[in-house]
C-alpha positions in Angstrom: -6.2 -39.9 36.1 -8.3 -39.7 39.1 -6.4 -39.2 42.5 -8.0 -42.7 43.4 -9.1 -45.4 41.2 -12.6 -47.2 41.6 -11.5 -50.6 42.5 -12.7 -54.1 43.2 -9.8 -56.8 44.8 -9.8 -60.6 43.4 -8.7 -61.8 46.8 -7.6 -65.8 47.5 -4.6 -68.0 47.8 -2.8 -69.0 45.4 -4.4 -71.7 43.1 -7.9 -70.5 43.8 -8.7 -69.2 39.9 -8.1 -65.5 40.5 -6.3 -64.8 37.1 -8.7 -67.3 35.7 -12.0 -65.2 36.9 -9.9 -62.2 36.3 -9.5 -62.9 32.5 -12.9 -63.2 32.2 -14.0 -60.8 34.1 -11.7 -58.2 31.9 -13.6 -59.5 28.9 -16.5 -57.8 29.8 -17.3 -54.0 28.7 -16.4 -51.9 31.9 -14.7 -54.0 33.6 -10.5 -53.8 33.2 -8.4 -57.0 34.9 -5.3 -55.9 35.9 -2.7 -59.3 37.3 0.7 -58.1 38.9 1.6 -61.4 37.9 1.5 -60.7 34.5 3.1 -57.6 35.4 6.2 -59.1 36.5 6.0 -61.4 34.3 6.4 -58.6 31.2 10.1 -57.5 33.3 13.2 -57.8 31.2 14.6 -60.4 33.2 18.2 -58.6 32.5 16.7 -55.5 34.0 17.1 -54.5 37.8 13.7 -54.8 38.7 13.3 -58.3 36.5 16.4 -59.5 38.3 15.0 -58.6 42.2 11.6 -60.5 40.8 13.4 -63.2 39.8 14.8 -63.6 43.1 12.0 -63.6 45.0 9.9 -65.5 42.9 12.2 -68.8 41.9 11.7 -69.1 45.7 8.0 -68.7 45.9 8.4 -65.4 48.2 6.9 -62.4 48.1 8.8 -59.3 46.0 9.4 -55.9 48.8 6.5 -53.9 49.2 8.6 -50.7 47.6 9.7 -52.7 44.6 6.2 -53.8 43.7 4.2 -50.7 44.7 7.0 -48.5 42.1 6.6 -51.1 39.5 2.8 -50.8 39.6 1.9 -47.1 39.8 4.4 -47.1 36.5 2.3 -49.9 35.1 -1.0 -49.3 35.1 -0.2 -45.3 35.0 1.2 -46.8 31.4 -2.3 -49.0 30.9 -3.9 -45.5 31.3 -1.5 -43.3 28.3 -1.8 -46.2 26.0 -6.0 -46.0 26.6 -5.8 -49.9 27.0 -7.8 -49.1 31.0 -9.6 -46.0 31.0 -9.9 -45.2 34.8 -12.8 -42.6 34.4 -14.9 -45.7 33.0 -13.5 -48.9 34.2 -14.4 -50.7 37.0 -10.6 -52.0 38.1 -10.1 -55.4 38.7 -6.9 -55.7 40.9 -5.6 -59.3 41.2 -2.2 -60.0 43.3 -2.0 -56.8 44.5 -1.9 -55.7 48.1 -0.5 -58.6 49.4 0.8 -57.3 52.7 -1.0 -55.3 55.0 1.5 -52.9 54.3 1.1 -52.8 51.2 -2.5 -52.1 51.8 -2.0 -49.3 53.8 0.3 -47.5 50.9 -2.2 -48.3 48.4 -4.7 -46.3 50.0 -3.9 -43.0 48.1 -4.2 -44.6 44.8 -7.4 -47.1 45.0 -10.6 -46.8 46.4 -11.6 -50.5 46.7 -15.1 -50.8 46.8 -15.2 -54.4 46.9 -13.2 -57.8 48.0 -14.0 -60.8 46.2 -12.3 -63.7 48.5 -12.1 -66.8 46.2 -12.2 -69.8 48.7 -10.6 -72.6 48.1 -10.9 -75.4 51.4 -8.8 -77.8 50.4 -5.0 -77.1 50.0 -4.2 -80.1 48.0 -6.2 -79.6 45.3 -4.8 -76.0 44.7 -1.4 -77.8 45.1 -2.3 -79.6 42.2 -3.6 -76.7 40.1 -0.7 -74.8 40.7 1.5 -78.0 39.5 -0.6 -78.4 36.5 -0.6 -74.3 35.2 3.1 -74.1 36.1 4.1 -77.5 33.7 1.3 -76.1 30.6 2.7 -72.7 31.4 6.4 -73.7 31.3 6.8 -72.0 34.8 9.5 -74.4 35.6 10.0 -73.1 39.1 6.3 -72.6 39.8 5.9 -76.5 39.4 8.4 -77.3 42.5 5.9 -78.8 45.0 8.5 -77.1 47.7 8.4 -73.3 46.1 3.8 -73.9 46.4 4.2 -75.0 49.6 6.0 -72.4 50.6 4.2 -69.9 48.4 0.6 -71.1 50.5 2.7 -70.8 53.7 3.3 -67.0 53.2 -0.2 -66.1 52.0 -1.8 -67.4 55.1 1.2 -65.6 57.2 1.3 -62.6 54.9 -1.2 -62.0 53.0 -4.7 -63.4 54.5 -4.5 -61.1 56.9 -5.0 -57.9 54.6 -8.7 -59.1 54.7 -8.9 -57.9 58.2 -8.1 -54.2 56.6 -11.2 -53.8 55.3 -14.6 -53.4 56.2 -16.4 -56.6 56.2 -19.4 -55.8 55.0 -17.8 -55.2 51.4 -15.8 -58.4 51.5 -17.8 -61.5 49.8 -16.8 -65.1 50.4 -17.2 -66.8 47.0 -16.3 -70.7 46.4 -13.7 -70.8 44.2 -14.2 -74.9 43.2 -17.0 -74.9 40.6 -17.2 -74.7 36.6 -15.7 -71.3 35.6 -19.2 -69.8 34.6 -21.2 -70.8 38.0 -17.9 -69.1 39.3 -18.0 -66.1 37.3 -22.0 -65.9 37.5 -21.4 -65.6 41.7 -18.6 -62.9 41.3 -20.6 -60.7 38.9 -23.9 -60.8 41.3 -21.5 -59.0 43.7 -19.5 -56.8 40.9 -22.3 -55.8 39.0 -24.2 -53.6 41.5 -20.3 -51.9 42.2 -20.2 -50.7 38.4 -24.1 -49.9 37.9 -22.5 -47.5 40.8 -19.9 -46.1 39.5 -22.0 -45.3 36.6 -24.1 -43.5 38.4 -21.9 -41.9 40.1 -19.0 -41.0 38.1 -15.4 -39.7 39.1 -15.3 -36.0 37.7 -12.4 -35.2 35.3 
């Protein structure tokens, strides 16, 4: 694998779509979606690591920086063996992931993000909603406690907004998250697009 991966960050609160645009973003040749959500979500539950998630998570708190950095070098190191992300090729889509800006700063060795896309979302109670509504279809039992979102919106504002400061403005673009899932999509790729007819250009070397 390359010592760092050509990245783009799905960026927002939770509730804004970022799985959503992420999924269909990963449907597109060149482009691989990777969610730490779904990440955790594959943990035997029985396992150590599925067990610490499970703690965190039931309460809508963030999982240790350690825990989830470990957990996702394995993973996507994984992706990469089983050819499922092909890292010299794909642009990666990273959605959940940093979420502190210590995490950020540890991440640095392994990504080189070349774009933010910050899905913005103004008003809070309609993401409230959203997240109500995925957690019940989802059968996310503890994800559909309006007490766990609250808290869950609570921490990204104290925790995890503030990783946008990290990077360079001029690669982070505001995007409005309310809209139909196409005009959506059609805003992020007018900003991903150019980033992979980049990295095309100019490839990692093996």
């Amino acid at each position: 694998m390359p010592d760092r991966l050509k990245t783009v960050l799905l960026f927002g609160a939770p509730g804004a779509g970022k799985g959503t645009q992420g999924s269909l973003l990963g449907g597109i040749p060149g482009y691989f979606h990777m969610s730490t959500g779904d990440m955790f979500r594959t943990l035997d539950k029985e396992s150590e690591l599925g067990q610490i998630f499970y703690e965190y998570s039931s309460k809508g708190e963030l999982v240790p920086d350690e825990v989830t950095l470990e957990l996702w070098h394995t993973y996507v190191h994984a992706l990469a063996i089983l050819g499922m992300y092909k890292p010299y090729s794909d642009l990666l889509i990273l959605d959940g992931i940093p979420r502190t800006v210590a995490q950020t700063t540890l991440m640095e060795k392994y990504i080189d993000v070349l774009g933010v896309i910050h899905l913005r979302a103004s008003n809070q109670e309609d993401m409230i909603a959203r997240l109500h509504n995925r957690a019940i279809e989802q059968n996310r039992i503890d994800d559909a406690k309006e007490d766990v979102i609250r808290n869950r919106l609570a921490i990204y504002e104290r925790e995890t907004r503030p990783v946008l400061n990290h990077y360079d403005q001029s690669i982070v673009h505001e995007i409005d998250a309310i809209g139909t899932l196409g005009g959506v999509l059609s805003n992020i790729l007018q900003v991903v697009a150019p980033i992979q007819d980049t990295c095309h250009t100019n490839p990692a070397k093996v």
